[in-house]
C-alpha positions as CSV (number, residue, x, y, z in Angstrom):
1,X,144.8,179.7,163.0
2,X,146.4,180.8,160.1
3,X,150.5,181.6,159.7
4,X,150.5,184.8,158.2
5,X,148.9,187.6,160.1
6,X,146.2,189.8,158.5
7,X,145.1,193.0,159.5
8,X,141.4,193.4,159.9
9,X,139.6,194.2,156.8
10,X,138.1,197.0,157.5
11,X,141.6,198.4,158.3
12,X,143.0,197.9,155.0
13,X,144.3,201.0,152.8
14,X,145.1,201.6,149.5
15,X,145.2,198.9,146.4
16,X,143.9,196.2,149.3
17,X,141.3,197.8,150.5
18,X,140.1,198.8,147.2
19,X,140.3,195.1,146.0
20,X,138.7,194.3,149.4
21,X,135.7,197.0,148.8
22,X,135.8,195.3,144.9
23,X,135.3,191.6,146.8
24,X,132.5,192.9,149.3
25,X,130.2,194.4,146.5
26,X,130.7,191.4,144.6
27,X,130.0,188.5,146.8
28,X,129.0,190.3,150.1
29,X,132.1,189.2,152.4
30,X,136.5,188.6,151.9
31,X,136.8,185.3,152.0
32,X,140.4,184.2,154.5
33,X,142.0,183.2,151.3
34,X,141.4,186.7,149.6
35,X,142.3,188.2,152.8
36,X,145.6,186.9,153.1
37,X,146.6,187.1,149.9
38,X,145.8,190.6,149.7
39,X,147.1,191.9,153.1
40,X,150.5,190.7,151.6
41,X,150.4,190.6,147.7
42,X,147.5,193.0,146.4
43,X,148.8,192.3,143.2
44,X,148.9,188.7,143.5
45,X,145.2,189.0,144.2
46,X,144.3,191.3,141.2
47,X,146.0,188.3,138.9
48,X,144.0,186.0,140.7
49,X,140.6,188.2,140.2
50,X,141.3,188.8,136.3
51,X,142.0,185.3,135.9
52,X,138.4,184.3,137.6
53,X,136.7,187.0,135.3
54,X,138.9,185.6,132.4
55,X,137.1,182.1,132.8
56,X,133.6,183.9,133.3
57,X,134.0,185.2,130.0
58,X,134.7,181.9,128.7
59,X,132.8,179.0,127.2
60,X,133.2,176.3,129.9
61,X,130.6,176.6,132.2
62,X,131.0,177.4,135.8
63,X,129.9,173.9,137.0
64,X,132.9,172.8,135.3
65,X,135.1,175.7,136.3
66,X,134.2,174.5,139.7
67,X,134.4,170.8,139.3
68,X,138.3,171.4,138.1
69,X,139.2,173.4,140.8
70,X,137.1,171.4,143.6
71,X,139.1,168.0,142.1
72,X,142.7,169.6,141.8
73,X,142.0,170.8,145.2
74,X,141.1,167.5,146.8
75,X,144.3,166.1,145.3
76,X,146.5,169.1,146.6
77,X,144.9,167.9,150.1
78,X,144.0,171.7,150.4
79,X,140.8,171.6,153.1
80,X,140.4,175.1,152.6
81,X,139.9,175.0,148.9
82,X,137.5,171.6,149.2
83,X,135.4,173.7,151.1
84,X,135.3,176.4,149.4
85,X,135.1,174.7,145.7
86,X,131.8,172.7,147.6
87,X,130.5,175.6,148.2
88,X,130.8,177.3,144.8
89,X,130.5,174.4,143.1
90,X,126.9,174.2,144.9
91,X,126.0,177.3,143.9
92,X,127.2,176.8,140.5
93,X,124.6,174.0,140.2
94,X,126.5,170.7,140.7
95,X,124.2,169.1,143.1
96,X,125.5,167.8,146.2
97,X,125.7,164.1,145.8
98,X,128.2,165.3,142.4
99,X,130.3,167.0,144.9
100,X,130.8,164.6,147.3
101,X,131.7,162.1,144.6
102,X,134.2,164.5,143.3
103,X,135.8,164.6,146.4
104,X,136.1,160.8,147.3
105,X,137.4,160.2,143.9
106,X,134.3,158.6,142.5
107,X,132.6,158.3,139.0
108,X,129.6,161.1,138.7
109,X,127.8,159.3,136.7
110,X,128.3,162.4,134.0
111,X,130.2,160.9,131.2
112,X,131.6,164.3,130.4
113,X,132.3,165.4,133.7
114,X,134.0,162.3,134.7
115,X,136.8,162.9,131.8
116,X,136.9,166.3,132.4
117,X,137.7,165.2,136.3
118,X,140.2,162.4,134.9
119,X,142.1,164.7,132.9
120,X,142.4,167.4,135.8
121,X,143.5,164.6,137.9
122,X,145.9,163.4,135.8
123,X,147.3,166.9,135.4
124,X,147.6,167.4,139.2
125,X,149.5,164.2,139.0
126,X,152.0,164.6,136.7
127,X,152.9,168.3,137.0
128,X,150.6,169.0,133.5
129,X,152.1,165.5,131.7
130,X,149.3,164.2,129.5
131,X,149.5,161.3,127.3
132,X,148.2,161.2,123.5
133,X,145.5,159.2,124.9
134,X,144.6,161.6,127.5
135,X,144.5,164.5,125.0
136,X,142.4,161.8,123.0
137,X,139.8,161.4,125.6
138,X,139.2,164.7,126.9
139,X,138.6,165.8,123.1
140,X,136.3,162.9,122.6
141,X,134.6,164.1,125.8
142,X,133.4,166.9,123.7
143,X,135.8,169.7,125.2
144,X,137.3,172.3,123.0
145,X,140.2,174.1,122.4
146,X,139.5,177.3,123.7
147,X,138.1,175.4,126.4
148,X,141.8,173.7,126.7
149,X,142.9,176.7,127.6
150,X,140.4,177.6,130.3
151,X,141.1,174.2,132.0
152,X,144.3,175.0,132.0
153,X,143.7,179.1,133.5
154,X,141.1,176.9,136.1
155,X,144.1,175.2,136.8
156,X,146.6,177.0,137.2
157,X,144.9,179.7,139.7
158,X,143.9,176.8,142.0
159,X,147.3,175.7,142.3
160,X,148.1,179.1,143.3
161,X,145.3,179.3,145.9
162,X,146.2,175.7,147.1
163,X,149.7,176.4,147.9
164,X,148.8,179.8,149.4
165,X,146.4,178.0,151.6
166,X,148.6,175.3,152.1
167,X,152.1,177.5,153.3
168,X,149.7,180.0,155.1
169,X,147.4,177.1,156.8
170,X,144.0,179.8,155.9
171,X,141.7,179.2,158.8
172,X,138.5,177.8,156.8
173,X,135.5,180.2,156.4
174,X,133.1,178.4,154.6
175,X,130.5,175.9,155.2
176,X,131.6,172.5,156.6
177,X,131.1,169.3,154.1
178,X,127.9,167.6,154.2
């Protein structure tokens, strides 16, 4: 059960329940996560909303939106975010044995995925150190600069979500792994 308490969603008033009304048209449900968050921090939620719709409008695709924030999560040791970023990363198109790979810290088989999962790694590891050499590779993976910075949005908002998840122990709401 999760720490923080959360009012039912269809009780929710003001800025939350119009972010919560915003959620439901979009994806049909409030995920635990969203619910949480935005019980207690509205505006915390918003940031975390633009910033998704941010990286939508970007150039890396989704299936690598989703493959950072499914391997930053399974480093964080965040269950709820695993399951979620499966899920998403499922519909996204990353086919199931990919995701299952990605969370037991195995090779793809996709030479550009793989760096891009190295470097994420790497920057879960070392609080955002990189080496010359890892700047070299993920370059030489074929990743740009503007797309540099969307790994690092991608990041970013899945630390946030992790830690959330972690501190507030979000019960899971999404699919078990396969």
């Amino acid at each position: 059960m999760s720490r923080l308490s959360v009012p039912r969603i269809d009780s929710a008033t003001g800025a939350t329940a119009e972010i919560y009304a915003q959620i439901k048209k979009a994806i049909g449900s409030v995920p635990n996560t969203f619910a949480a968050i935005g019980a207690h921090g509205p505006d915390a939620l918003k940031a975390i909303l633009l910033a998704d719709s941010v990286l939508a409008s970007g150039t890396l695709a989704k299936r690598d939106q989703e493959t950072i924030k499914l391997a930053i999560s399974e480093v964080a040791g965040c269950d709820y975010c695993v399951a979620a970023h499966s899920l998403l990363g499922k519909l996204a198109g990353l086919k199931p044995d990919e995701l299952k790979k990605i969370r037991e810290r195995r090779a793809t088989g996709d030479d550009k995925r793989d760096a891009l999962i190295r470097f994420v790694r790497k920057l879960a590891q070392s609080s955002g150190t990189v080496s010359d050499a890892d700047f070299a590779a993920i370059k030489a993976a074929g990743y740009t600069d503007a797309q540099l910075v969307e790994i690092s949005l991608a990041f970013a908002t899945t630390v946030f979500t992790n830690v959330f998840n972690r501190i507030n122990d979000t019960e899971i709401d999404f699919p078990a792994l396969a």
